[in-house]
N, C-alpha and C positions, 0 to 999 in steps of 0.2 A: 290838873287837866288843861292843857291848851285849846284855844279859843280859836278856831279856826273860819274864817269867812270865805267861799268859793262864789265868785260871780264868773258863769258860764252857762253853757249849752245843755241841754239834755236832750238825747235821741234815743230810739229806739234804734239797738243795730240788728240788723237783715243780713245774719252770717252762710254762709256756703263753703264746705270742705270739699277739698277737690284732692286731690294726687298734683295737679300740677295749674300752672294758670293760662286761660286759653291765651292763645295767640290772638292778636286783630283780626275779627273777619270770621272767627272758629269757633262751633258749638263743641263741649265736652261735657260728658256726665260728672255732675257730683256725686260726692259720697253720704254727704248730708245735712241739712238747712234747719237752722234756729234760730230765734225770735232773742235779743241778750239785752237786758236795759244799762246803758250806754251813753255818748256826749263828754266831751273833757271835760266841763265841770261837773256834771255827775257823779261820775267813775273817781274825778279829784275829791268829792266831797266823803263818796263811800268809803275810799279809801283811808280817808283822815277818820272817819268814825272809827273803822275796824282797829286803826292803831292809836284808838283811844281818847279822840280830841271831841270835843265840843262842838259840832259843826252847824253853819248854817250856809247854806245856798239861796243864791239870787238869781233866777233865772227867767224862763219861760216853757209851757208846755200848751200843746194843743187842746179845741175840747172834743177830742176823740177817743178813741175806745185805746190807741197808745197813749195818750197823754193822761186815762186814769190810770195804767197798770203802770208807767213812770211812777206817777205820783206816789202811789201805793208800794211799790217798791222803795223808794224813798224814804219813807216813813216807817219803815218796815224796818230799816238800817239805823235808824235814830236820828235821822238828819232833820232840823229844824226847814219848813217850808214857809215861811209865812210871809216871804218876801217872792215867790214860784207866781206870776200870773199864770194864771187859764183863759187862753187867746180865743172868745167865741166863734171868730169866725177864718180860723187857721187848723192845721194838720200839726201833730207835732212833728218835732226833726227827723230825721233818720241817716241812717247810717248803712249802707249795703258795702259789705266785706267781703272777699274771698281772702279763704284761710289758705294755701300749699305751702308745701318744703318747708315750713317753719318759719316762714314768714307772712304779710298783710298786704292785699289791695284795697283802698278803700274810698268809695265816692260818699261825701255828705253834703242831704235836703235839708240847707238850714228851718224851713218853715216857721214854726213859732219862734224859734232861738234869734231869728231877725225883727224880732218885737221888743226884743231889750232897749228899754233906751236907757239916756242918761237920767232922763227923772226919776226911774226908779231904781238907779242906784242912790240918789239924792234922798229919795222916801224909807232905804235902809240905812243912813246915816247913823243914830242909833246901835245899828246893829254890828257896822264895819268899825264904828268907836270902839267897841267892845272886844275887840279881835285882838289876837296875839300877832297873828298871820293871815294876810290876807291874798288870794290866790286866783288870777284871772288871765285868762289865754284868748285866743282870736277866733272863736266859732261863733261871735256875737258882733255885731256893729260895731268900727272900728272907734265913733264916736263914743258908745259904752264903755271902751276898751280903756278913753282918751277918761272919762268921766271917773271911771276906778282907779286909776293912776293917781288923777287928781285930788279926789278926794280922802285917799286913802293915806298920801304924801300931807296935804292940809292939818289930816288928824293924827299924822305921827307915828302912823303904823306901816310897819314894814310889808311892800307891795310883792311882789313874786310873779312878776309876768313871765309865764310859759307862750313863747310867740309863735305857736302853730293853731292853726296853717300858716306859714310862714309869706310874709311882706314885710316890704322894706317901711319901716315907721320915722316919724321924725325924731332927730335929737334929743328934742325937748320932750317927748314922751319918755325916751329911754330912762333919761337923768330920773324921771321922778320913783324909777323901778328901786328897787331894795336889789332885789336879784333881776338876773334875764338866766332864762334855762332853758336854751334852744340846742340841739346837736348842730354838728359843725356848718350841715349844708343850711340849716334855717337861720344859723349869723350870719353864714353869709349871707344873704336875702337881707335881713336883718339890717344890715349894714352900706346892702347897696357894693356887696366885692365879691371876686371874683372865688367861688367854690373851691376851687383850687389850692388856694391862700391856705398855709401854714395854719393849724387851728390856734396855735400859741400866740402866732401872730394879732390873729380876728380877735383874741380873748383881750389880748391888750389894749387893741384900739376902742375896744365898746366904752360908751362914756357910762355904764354902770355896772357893777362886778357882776360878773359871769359865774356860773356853774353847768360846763357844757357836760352834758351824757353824752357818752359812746359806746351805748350797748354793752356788749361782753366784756369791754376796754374797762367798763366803768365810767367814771367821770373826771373831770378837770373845774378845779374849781382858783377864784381868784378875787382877793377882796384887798384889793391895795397892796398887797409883795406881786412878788412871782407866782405862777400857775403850781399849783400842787393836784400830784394824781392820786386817788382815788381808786384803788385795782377793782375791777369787778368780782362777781363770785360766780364760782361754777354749776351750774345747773342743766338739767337736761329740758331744754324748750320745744315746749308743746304750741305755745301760742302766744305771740310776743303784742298780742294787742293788748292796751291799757296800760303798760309795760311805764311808759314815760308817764303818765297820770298816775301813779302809785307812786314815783320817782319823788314827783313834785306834792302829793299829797305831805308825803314822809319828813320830805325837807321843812315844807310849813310848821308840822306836828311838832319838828325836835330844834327846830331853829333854834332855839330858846336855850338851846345846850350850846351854844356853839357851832357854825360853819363846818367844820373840821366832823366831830361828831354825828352831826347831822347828815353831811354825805354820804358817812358810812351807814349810817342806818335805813336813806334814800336807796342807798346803792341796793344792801341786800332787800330791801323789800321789794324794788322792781325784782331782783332776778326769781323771789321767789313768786310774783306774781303770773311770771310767764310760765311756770309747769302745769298748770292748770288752762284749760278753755273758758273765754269769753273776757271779754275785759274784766268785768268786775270778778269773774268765777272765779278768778286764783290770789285774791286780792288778800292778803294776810291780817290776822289779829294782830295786836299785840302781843299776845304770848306766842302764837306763833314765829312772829320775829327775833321776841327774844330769846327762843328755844334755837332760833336757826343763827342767833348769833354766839 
Protein backbone atom coordinates (compact mmCIF):
# COMPACT_ATOMS: atom_id res chain seq x y z
CA UNK A 1 0.00 0.00 0.00
CA UNK A 2 1.56 3.43 -0.82
CA UNK A 3 1.90 6.10 1.53
CA UNK A 4 0.52 9.10 0.18
CA UNK A 5 0.75 12.78 1.90
CA UNK A 6 -1.77 15.67 0.31
CA UNK A 7 -1.07 19.29 1.76
CA UNK A 8 -3.95 21.43 0.23
CA UNK A 9 -7.22 23.08 0.28
CA UNK A 10 -10.60 21.84 1.32
CA UNK A 11 -13.91 23.40 0.11
CA UNK A 12 -17.14 22.84 0.13
CA UNK A 13 -18.26 23.30 -3.67
CA UNK A 14 -21.69 25.23 -4.38
CA UNK A 15 -22.44 23.39 -7.91
CA UNK A 16 -25.21 24.76 -10.38
CA UNK A 17 -26.36 22.92 -13.62
CA UNK A 18 -27.36 24.94 -16.23
CA UNK A 19 -28.04 24.02 -20.16
CA UNK A 20 -25.66 26.69 -20.98
CA UNK A 21 -23.37 29.51 -19.11
CA UNK A 22 -24.87 32.96 -18.74
CA UNK A 23 -23.42 35.66 -20.48
CA UNK A 24 -21.92 38.92 -18.39
CA UNK A 25 -24.67 40.97 -17.18
CA UNK A 26 -27.50 37.92 -17.73
CA UNK A 27 -29.75 36.07 -15.28
CA UNK A 28 -30.63 32.20 -16.47
CA UNK A 29 -32.42 29.35 -14.91
CA UNK A 30 -30.71 26.53 -13.62
CA UNK A 31 -31.58 23.05 -13.74
CA UNK A 32 -30.19 22.10 -10.54
CA UNK A 33 -27.90 23.00 -7.27
CA UNK A 34 -25.83 20.89 -4.80
CA UNK A 35 -23.89 21.06 -2.03
CA UNK A 36 -20.38 18.47 -3.25
CA UNK A 37 -17.32 18.25 -0.72
CA UNK A 38 -14.38 19.40 -2.61
CA UNK A 39 -10.81 21.60 -2.72
CA UNK A 40 -7.66 20.18 -4.62
CA UNK A 41 -6.22 18.70 -1.89
CA UNK A 42 -9.30 16.94 -0.80
CA UNK A 43 -10.60 15.53 -3.84
CA UNK A 44 -6.37 14.67 -4.18
CA UNK A 45 -6.38 12.90 -0.99
CA UNK A 46 -9.95 10.96 -1.59
CA UNK A 47 -8.95 10.12 -4.60
CA UNK A 48 -5.57 8.36 -3.39
CA UNK A 49 -7.68 6.55 -0.77
CA UNK A 50 -10.27 4.99 -3.21
CA UNK A 51 -7.23 3.75 -5.38
CA UNK A 52 -5.95 2.26 -2.33
CA UNK A 53 -3.12 4.28 -0.69
CA UNK A 54 -2.60 5.33 2.75
CA UNK A 55 -3.45 8.84 2.79
CA UNK A 56 -3.01 11.71 4.93
CA UNK A 57 -3.84 15.38 4.48
CA UNK A 58 -2.53 18.59 5.78
CA UNK A 59 -4.78 21.27 5.49
CA UNK A 60 -7.43 23.57 6.94
CA UNK A 61 -11.15 23.69 7.66
CA UNK A 62 -13.46 26.17 9.16
CA UNK A 63 -15.48 26.09 12.58
CA UNK A 64 -18.75 25.85 10.75
CA UNK A 65 -21.41 23.72 9.99
CA UNK A 66 -19.26 23.14 6.29
CA UNK A 67 -16.10 22.59 7.96
CA UNK A 68 -17.76 19.63 10.10
CA UNK A 69 -19.56 17.82 7.16
CA UNK A 70 -15.84 18.22 5.41
CA UNK A 71 -14.45 16.83 8.07
CA UNK A 72 -16.77 14.02 8.46
CA UNK A 73 -16.77 13.22 4.97
CA UNK A 74 -13.19 12.91 5.14
CA UNK A 75 -13.07 10.39 7.58
CA UNK A 76 -15.73 8.76 6.09
CA UNK A 77 -13.21 7.93 3.13
CA UNK A 78 -10.26 6.69 5.36
CA UNK A 79 -8.27 9.61 5.07
CA UNK A 80 -6.05 10.24 8.16
CA UNK A 81 -6.86 14.11 9.56
CA UNK A 82 -4.77 14.79 12.36
CA UNK A 83 -2.73 17.24 10.76
CA UNK A 84 -6.59 19.25 9.42
CA UNK A 85 -6.79 22.62 11.70
CA UNK A 86 -10.20 23.80 12.77
CA UNK A 87 -9.78 27.77 12.23
CA UNK A 88 -12.19 29.15 15.17
CA UNK A 89 -12.76 32.20 13.98
CA UNK A 90 -12.82 31.55 9.94
CA UNK A 91 -15.55 30.15 7.29
CA UNK A 92 -14.34 27.16 5.64
CA UNK A 93 -13.37 27.53 1.67
CA UNK A 94 -15.61 27.07 -0.97
CA UNK A 95 -16.04 26.68 -4.19
CA UNK A 96 -19.08 27.94 -6.43
CA UNK A 97 -19.23 25.97 -9.91
CA UNK A 98 -21.40 26.18 -12.97
CA UNK A 99 -21.60 22.88 -14.51
CA UNK A 100 -22.95 23.35 -18.86
CA UNK A 101 -22.09 21.64 -22.17
CA UNK A 102 -19.62 19.46 -20.38
CA UNK A 103 -17.55 21.66 -19.08
CA UNK A 104 -16.69 23.94 -15.44
CA UNK A 105 -16.80 27.55 -14.32
CA UNK A 106 -15.43 28.17 -11.14
CA UNK A 107 -14.73 30.91 -8.60
CA UNK A 108 -12.83 29.86 -5.15
CA UNK A 109 -13.29 31.48 -1.23
CA UNK A 110 -10.07 30.42 0.04
CA UNK A 111 -11.18 31.29 3.69
CA UNK A 112 -9.71 28.82 6.21
CA UNK A 113 -7.46 27.17 3.29
CA UNK A 114 -5.57 30.74 3.81
CA UNK A 115 -4.54 29.67 7.32
CA UNK A 116 -2.16 27.06 6.21
CA UNK A 117 1.09 28.07 7.01
CA UNK A 118 4.56 26.91 6.88
CA UNK A 119 4.68 25.77 10.74
CA UNK A 120 2.32 23.33 10.20
CA UNK A 121 3.74 21.81 7.60
CA UNK A 122 6.95 21.77 9.74
CA UNK A 123 4.50 20.10 12.85
CA UNK A 124 3.66 17.19 10.16
CA UNK A 125 7.26 16.38 9.44
CA UNK A 126 6.83 13.13 10.84
CA UNK A 127 4.09 12.49 8.74
CA UNK A 128 5.59 13.85 5.21
CA UNK A 129 8.92 11.36 6.44
CA UNK A 130 6.67 8.74 6.03
CA UNK A 131 5.32 9.31 2.57
CA UNK A 132 5.88 7.47 -0.58
CA UNK A 133 4.48 10.52 -2.39
CA UNK A 134 3.90 13.67 -1.44
CA UNK A 135 1.22 15.87 -3.34
CA UNK A 136 0.66 19.74 -3.01
CA UNK A 137 -0.95 22.47 -5.39
CA UNK A 138 -1.67 26.36 -5.13
CA UNK A 139 -5.08 26.83 -3.24
CA UNK A 140 -3.09 27.52 0.01
CA UNK A 141 -0.32 30.19 0.75
CA UNK A 142 2.20 30.38 -1.63
CA UNK A 143 4.63 30.45 1.27
CA UNK A 144 3.08 26.86 2.42
CA UNK A 145 3.46 25.83 -1.03
CA UNK A 146 7.40 27.10 -0.87
CA UNK A 147 7.61 25.15 2.84
CA UNK A 148 6.31 21.66 1.22
CA UNK A 149 8.72 21.79 -1.52
CA UNK A 150 11.23 22.36 0.90
CA UNK A 151 10.67 20.08 3.26
CA UNK A 152 9.77 17.35 1.39
CA UNK A 153 12.98 17.68 -1.02
CA UNK A 154 15.17 17.99 2.66
CA UNK A 155 13.48 14.46 3.49
CA UNK A 156 14.03 12.73 0.23
CA UNK A 157 10.66 12.32 -0.87
CA UNK A 158 9.42 12.81 -4.20
CA UNK A 159 7.27 16.14 -4.28
CA UNK A 160 4.37 16.38 -6.97
CA UNK A 161 3.49 20.00 -7.34
CA UNK A 162 0.14 20.42 -9.27
CA UNK A 163 0.53 24.48 -9.94
CA UNK A 164 -3.13 25.38 -10.08
CA UNK A 165 -4.31 28.05 -9.84
CA UNK A 166 -1.86 28.65 -11.84
CA UNK A 167 1.25 31.65 -11.20
CA UNK A 168 4.37 32.11 -12.31
CA UNK A 169 6.79 30.59 -9.17
CA UNK A 170 10.51 30.95 -8.78
CA UNK A 171 13.17 28.64 -10.27
CA UNK A 172 14.26 27.51 -7.20
CA UNK A 173 11.00 26.30 -6.10
CA UNK A 174 10.52 24.50 -9.37
CA UNK A 175 13.88 22.54 -9.01
CA UNK A 176 12.82 21.19 -5.63
CA UNK A 177 9.43 19.55 -7.40
CA UNK A 178 9.88 15.57 -8.30
CA UNK A 179 7.08 16.27 -10.87
CA UNK A 180 5.23 19.62 -12.15
CA UNK A 181 1.72 18.67 -13.64
CA UNK A 182 0.16 21.55 -15.02
CA UNK A 183 -1.80 21.51 -18.68
CA UNK A 184 -0.26 23.60 -21.14
CA UNK A 185 -1.82 27.03 -20.36
CA UNK A 186 -0.79 26.77 -16.48
CA UNK A 187 3.23 26.13 -17.66
CA UNK A 188 2.80 28.64 -19.44
CA UNK A 189 2.03 30.90 -16.43
CA UNK A 190 4.42 28.60 -14.81
CA UNK A 191 7.17 29.68 -16.66
CA UNK A 192 6.44 33.32 -17.26
CA UNK A 193 5.87 32.49 -21.53
CA UNK A 194 3.92 33.12 -23.83
CA UNK A 195 0.50 30.38 -24.15
CA UNK A 196 1.07 30.07 -27.41
CA UNK A 197 4.49 28.30 -27.20
CA UNK A 198 4.75 24.90 -28.49
CA UNK A 199 3.79 22.63 -25.49
CA UNK A 200 7.00 20.29 -26.21
CA UNK A 201 8.78 23.23 -26.21
CA UNK A 202 7.40 24.66 -22.52
CA UNK A 203 8.10 20.86 -21.40
CA UNK A 204 11.59 21.18 -22.22
CA UNK A 205 12.49 24.37 -20.82
CA UNK A 206 10.84 23.57 -17.19
CA UNK A 207 13.85 23.11 -14.78
CA UNK A 208 11.92 19.99 -13.35
CA UNK A 209 10.27 17.01 -15.31
CA UNK A 210 6.83 17.65 -16.43
CA UNK A 211 3.84 15.45 -16.77
CA UNK A 212 1.52 17.80 -18.79
CA UNK A 213 -2.36 16.62 -19.07
CA UNK A 214 -4.47 17.46 -22.03
CA UNK A 215 -7.69 16.33 -21.34
CA UNK A 216 -9.02 13.88 -24.02
CA UNK A 217 -5.40 14.11 -25.56
CA UNK A 218 -4.27 12.37 -22.45
CA UNK A 219 -0.96 13.32 -21.27
CA UNK A 220 2.74 14.16 -22.18
CA UNK A 221 5.22 13.28 -19.93
CA UNK A 222 9.19 13.91 -19.70
CA UNK A 223 11.85 12.77 -17.20
CA UNK A 224 15.21 13.50 -18.90
CA UNK A 225 14.67 12.03 -22.80
CA UNK A 226 12.19 13.25 -25.04
CA UNK A 227 8.39 14.01 -24.40
CA UNK A 228 6.57 10.66 -24.53
CA UNK A 229 2.63 10.65 -25.10
CA UNK A 230 0.29 9.10 -23.10
CA UNK A 231 -3.20 8.73 -25.43
CA UNK A 232 -6.26 9.39 -23.49
CA UNK A 233 -9.30 7.12 -23.09
CA UNK A 234 -12.58 7.38 -24.34
CA UNK A 235 -15.33 8.19 -22.38
CA UNK A 236 -18.65 9.67 -22.46
CA UNK A 237 -18.27 13.14 -19.94
CA UNK A 238 -20.68 14.00 -17.78
CA UNK A 239 -18.68 16.30 -15.63
CA UNK A 240 -15.09 17.09 -15.99
CA UNK A 241 -14.57 18.59 -12.53
CA UNK A 242 -12.01 16.82 -10.26
CA UNK A 243 -10.81 15.34 -13.45
CA UNK A 244 -7.01 16.65 -12.84
CA UNK A 245 -7.18 15.85 -8.99
CA UNK A 246 -7.78 12.17 -9.73
CA UNK A 247 -4.98 12.55 -12.47
CA UNK A 248 -2.60 13.57 -9.84
CA UNK A 249 -3.99 11.57 -6.93
CA UNK A 250 -3.20 8.40 -9.34
CA UNK A 251 0.12 9.34 -10.39
CA UNK A 252 1.31 9.69 -6.49
CA UNK A 253 -0.54 6.30 -5.72
CA UNK A 254 1.48 4.15 -8.71
CA UNK A 255 4.68 6.29 -8.97
CA UNK A 256 6.33 3.56 -7.44
CA UNK A 257 5.87 1.50 -10.54
CA UNK A 258 7.44 3.58 -12.76
CA UNK A 259 6.56 7.15 -14.71
CA UNK A 260 5.63 5.44 -17.69
CA UNK A 261 2.98 3.09 -15.98
CA UNK A 262 1.78 5.46 -13.70
CA UNK A 263 0.60 7.79 -16.47
CA UNK A 264 -1.39 5.20 -17.81
CA UNK A 265 -3.07 4.57 -14.86
CA UNK A 266 -3.40 8.56 -13.96
CA UNK A 267 -4.76 8.87 -17.38
CA UNK A 268 -7.63 6.22 -17.10
CA UNK A 269 -8.60 7.22 -13.75
CA UNK A 270 -9.20 10.88 -14.55
CA UNK A 271 -11.24 9.82 -17.70
CA UNK A 272 -13.09 7.63 -15.64
CA UNK A 273 -13.59 10.10 -13.11
CA UNK A 274 -15.49 12.47 -15.21
CA UNK A 275 -18.77 10.15 -16.18
CA UNK A 276 -20.05 10.69 -13.10
CA UNK A 277 -21.18 14.34 -11.16
CA UNK A 278 -19.27 16.10 -8.63
CA UNK A 279 -15.56 16.16 -8.26
CA UNK A 280 -15.15 13.39 -5.88
CA UNK A 281 -18.72 11.52 -7.12
CA UNK A 282 -17.08 9.79 -10.13
CA UNK A 283 -13.80 9.32 -8.44
CA UNK A 284 -12.88 5.50 -8.90
CA UNK A 285 -11.73 2.41 -6.70
CA UNK A 286 -9.18 0.54 -7.35
CA UNK A 287 -11.01 -2.28 -8.66
CA UNK A 288 -12.73 -0.09 -10.59
CA UNK A 289 -9.72 1.00 -12.41
CA UNK A 290 -8.59 -2.12 -12.80
CA UNK A 291 -11.76 -3.57 -14.27
CA UNK A 292 -11.57 -0.32 -16.65
CA UNK A 293 -8.13 -1.33 -17.55
Amino acid sequence: MARVVVVGSINMDLVTLASRFAKPGETILGERFLTVHGGKGANQAVAAARLGAEVALVGAVGDDAFGAQLHEGLVREGVSLDHVARIADCGSGTASITVAEGENHIIVVPAANARVTPAQIEGAQSTLASADAILVQMEIPLESVEATLRLGHKLGKPVILNPAPAQKLPTEWLKLARYLTPNQHELAILLGADSDEDFVALMQRAPAPVVLTRGGDGAWFRDGGEPQHQPGFKVDAVDTTGAGDTFNAALAVFLHEGIAPAVRKACAAAALSVTKLGAQGGMPTRAELEAFL
